[in-house]
N, C-alpha and C positions, 0 to 999 in steps of 0.2 A: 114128592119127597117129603116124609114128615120131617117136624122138627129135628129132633135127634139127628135123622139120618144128612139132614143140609147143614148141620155143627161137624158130623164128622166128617163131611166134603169138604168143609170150610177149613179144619183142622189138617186134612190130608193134602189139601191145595197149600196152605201155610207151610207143610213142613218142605213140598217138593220144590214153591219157588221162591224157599227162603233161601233153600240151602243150596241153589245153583252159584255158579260161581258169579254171573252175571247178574244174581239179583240184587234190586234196590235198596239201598238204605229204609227206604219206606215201606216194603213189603216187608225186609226182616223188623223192622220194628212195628209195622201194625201185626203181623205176626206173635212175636213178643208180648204185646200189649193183650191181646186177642188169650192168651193161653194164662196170665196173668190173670184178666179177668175171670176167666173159666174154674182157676186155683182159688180165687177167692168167694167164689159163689159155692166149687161142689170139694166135698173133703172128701181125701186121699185118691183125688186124679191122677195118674202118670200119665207122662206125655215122652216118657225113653223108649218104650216099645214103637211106639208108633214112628217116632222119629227115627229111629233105627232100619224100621220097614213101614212105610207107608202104603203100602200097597200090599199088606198082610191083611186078610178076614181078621183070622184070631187078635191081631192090636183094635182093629177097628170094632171087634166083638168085645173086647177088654174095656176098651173108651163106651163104648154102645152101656156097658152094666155100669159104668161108674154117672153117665151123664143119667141112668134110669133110676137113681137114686135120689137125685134132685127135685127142686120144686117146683112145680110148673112154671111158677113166675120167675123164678131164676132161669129155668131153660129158656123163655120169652125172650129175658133180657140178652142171651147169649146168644140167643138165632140173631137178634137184633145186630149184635157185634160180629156174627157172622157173615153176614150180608156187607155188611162193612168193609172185610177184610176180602172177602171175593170181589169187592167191586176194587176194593187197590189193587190187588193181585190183578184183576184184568186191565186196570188201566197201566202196569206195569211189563205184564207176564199175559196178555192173551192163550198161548201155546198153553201154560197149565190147564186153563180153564177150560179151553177147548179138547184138548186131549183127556180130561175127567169126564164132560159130556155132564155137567152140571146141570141139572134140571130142577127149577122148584114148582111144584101144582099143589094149589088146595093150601093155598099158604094162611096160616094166619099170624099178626104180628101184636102185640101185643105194646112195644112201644113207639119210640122213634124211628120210622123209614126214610131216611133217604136216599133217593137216584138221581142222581145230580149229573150222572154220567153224557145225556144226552146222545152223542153219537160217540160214544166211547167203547163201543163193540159188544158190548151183552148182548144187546138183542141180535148183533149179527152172528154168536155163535151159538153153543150149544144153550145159555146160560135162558131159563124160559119163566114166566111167574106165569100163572094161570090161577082164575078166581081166589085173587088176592083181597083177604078182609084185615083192615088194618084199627085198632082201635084208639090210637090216637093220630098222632101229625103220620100226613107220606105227602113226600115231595118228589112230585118227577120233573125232569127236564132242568133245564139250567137254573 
């Protein structure tokens, strides 16, 4: 999955277990935070289409041209925050993650990684990193 397309995973996973009724204080707010950050890196984002249908091409085609407007090193930093918020989501909401079928290969990161998850189910679901090149700090394990 390139960049782009694991921000809009990341964004589509946010909007689906934010907005269950059973989700976490901490999922709607890394959430929140996650799209926050997104607003202040690329101008004129919407994030109502998508919110509205999450599982729409056309939102995710919509979001797809506003994040191809950005700058590499802003989208770096946003995959960085993406990764972030799919790993609350899963320590939260496993089900979303799992039923998105979240795949990242060929990843590259350009700032901070953490996975701190340890056996916190990524790697037991769909969620997969393959030839992962990181160029600053990655942290696995506890």
């Amino acid at each position: 999955m390139e960049i782009v397309s694991s921000i809009i995973a990341a964004i589509t996973a946010g909007v689906i277990s934010s907005s269950k009724e059973t989700a976490s204080q901490a999922v709607k707010e890394a959430y929140a935070s996650f799209k926050s950050f997104i607003a202040s890196r690329i101008e004129n984002i919407s994030f109502s289409n998508i919110e509205s249908d999450p599982n729409s091409d056309d939102t995710k085609t919509e979001i797809q041209q506003s994040l191809g407007e950005g700058k590499m090193s802003d989208l770096n930093l946003i995959y960085t925050q993406a990764i972030n918020l799919l790993q609350e989501i899963n320590k939260q909401d496993k089900e979303t993650i799992t039923s998105l079928n979240i795949i990242l290969r060929d990843v590259d990161v350009g700032g901070n990684l953490k996975w701190n998850g340890g056996k916190s189910g990524i790697e037991n679901s769909n969620f997969t990193a393959e030839r992962v090149k990181v160029v600053n700090d990655l942290t696995i394990g506890e």
